[in-house]
C-alpha positions, -999 to +999 in steps of 0.1 A: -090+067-140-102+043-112-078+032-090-061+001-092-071-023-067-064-054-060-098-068-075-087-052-106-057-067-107-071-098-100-101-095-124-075-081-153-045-110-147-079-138-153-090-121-186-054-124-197-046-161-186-081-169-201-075-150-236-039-170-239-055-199-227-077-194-256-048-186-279-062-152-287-041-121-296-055-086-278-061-076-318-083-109-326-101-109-289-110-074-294-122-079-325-149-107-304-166-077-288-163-049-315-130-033-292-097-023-296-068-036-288-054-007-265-087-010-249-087-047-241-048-042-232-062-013-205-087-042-190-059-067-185-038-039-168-064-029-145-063+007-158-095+011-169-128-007-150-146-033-171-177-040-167-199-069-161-215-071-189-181-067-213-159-093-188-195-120-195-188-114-232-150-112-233-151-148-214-181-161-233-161-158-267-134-174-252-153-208-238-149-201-205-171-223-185-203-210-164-185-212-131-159-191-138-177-164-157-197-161-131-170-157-107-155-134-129-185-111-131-193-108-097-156-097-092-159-071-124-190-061-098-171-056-065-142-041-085-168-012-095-175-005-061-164+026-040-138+023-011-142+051+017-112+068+000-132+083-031-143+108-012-109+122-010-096+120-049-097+156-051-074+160-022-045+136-033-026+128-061-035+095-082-008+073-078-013+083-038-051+069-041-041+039-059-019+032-032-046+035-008-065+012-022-039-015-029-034-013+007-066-014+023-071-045+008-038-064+021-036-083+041+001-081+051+021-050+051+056-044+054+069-006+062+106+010+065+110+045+070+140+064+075+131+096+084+093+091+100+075+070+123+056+049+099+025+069+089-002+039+098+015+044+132+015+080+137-003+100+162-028+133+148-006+159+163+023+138+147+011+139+108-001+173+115+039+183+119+045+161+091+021+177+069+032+213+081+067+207+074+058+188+038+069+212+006+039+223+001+021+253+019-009+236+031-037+255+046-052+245+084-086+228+062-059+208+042-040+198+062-071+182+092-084+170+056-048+150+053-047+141+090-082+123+087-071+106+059-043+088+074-061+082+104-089+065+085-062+046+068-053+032+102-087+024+115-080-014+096-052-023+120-074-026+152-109-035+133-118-070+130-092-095+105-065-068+104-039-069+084-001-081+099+019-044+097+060-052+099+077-019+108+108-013+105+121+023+114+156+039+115+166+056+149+170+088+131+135+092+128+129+084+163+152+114+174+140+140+147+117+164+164+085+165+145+065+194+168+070+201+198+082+171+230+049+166+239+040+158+205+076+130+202+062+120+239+031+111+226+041+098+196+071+074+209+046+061+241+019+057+211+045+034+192+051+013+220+014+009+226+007-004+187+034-026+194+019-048+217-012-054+192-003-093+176-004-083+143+022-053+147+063-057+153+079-026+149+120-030+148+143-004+153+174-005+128+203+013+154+226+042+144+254+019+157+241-001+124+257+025+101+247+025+065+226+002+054+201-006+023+174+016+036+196+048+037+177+058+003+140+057+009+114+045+023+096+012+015+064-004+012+055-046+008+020-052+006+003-089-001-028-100-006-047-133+006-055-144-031-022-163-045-030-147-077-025-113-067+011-107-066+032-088-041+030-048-047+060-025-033+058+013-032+091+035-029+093+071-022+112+095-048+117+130-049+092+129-077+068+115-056+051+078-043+062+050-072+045+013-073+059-013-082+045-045-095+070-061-117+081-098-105+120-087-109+111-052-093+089-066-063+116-094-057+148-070-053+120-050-027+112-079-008+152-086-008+164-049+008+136-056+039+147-085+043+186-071+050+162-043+068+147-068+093+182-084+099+200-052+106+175-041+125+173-048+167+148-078+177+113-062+184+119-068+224+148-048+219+135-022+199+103-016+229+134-009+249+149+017+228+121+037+223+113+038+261+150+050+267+146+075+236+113+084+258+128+084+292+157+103+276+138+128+262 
């Protein structure tokens, strides 16, 4: 299954606005280009690729103009296209790579972790602890293959139009050891770097803040500069990384970080926390 990006999306909410516009069932639009129903249903979901040809005929039938389907085919054609993270779809688990791919086309991303730095903010030696201290037993190869993963994940924040990253970490993650002090030095001093890009705040949310709506997980926001794409969250579970795309699910989401943000110390104060948990340390 190709991963779900947000060209997908895009490409699968258009075929379903223009088959209702149309006043088309799945069964009887199907039925237009010899398909099935699950199969149409799998198009407008973006969980199977369409292609060009198919999204020319599925449009055609339904008298959408020139312009459009034109439009709409060369989207079908950039949605077919490979991001960098292909390459690594044996190493991680799908829902992981659809994530990665949702996100490397956002263009605003919103992060709370409770436990970890934020892992588009980490340091190499930093996910390398991580990694090593994940529940799986993970060979030295696996793990630099993980490690160069992330890292390429974070080459978007300083390339050219980079997306806005709001971080928002709990000071219990700041104070759990991950390696050894000169791996936390490094980390904390890289933090406060990152921090002074313009399209990074990182907030601190303060022990003295006691329990708050972030206690349970951690939280990704991601949205996209197309008004038709909507807002994807991401929560972690013990089962593993869950994405969420439902209007009622995203909204409740974009509801805990905004209590997050609110708890959380102002971003000048937070730079000062992390060079006292530095100086401290």
């Amino acid at each position: 299954m190709a991963p779900k990006t947000a060209r997908a999306r895009r490409l699968g909410i258009a075929l379903r606005h223009h088959r209702e516009a149309a006043g088309l069932t799945l069964e009887t639009a199907a039925d237009e280009i010899n398909s099935t129903r699950s199969t149409l249903s799998r198009y407008e979901n973006a969980q199977t690729l369409i292609t060009p040809a198919t999204v020319r005929a599925l449009l055609t039938s339904y008298g959408v103009g020139a312009e459009e389907v034109a439009s709409a085919v060369q989207l079908a054609k950039d949605a077919r296209k490979p991001g960098w993270w292909v390459s690594y779809s044996y190493l991680l688990d799908p829902r992981t790579i659809d994530f990665i791919a949702l996100e490397a086309e956002a263009t605003a991303i919103a992060n709370f972790e409770p436990s970890v730095v934020p892992g588009l903010l980490q340091t190499a030696d930093y996910i390398r602890g991580v990694m090593r201290g994940g529940p799986h037993t993970l060979g030295d190869d696996l793990v630099e293959q993980r490690v160069k993963v992330r890292l390429d994940r974070q080459q978007r924040l300083t390339g050219d139009d980079p997306p806005i990253l709001d971080a928002v970490i709990d000071e219990g993650a700041l104070l759990r050891p991950v390696g050894d002090q000169s791996v936390m030095d490094g980390q904390l001093r890289h933090l406060v770097k990152m921090a002074e890009l313009p399209n990074i705040t990182v907030q601190v949310i303060p022990l003295s803040a006691g329990y708050h709506r972030g206690t349970r997980g951690s939280l990704h926001i991601l949205e996209f500069a197309d008004p038709e794409d909507p807002i994807i969250a991401s929560v972690e579970t013990v089962a593993g990384q869950m994405i969420l795309d439902r209007a009622g699910e995203t909204r409740t989401c974009t509801k805990i970080m905004e209590h997050l943000r609110s708890v959380a110390l102002s971003p000048a104060d937070s730079r000062a926390m992390l060079l006292s948990v530095l100086k401290g340390r």
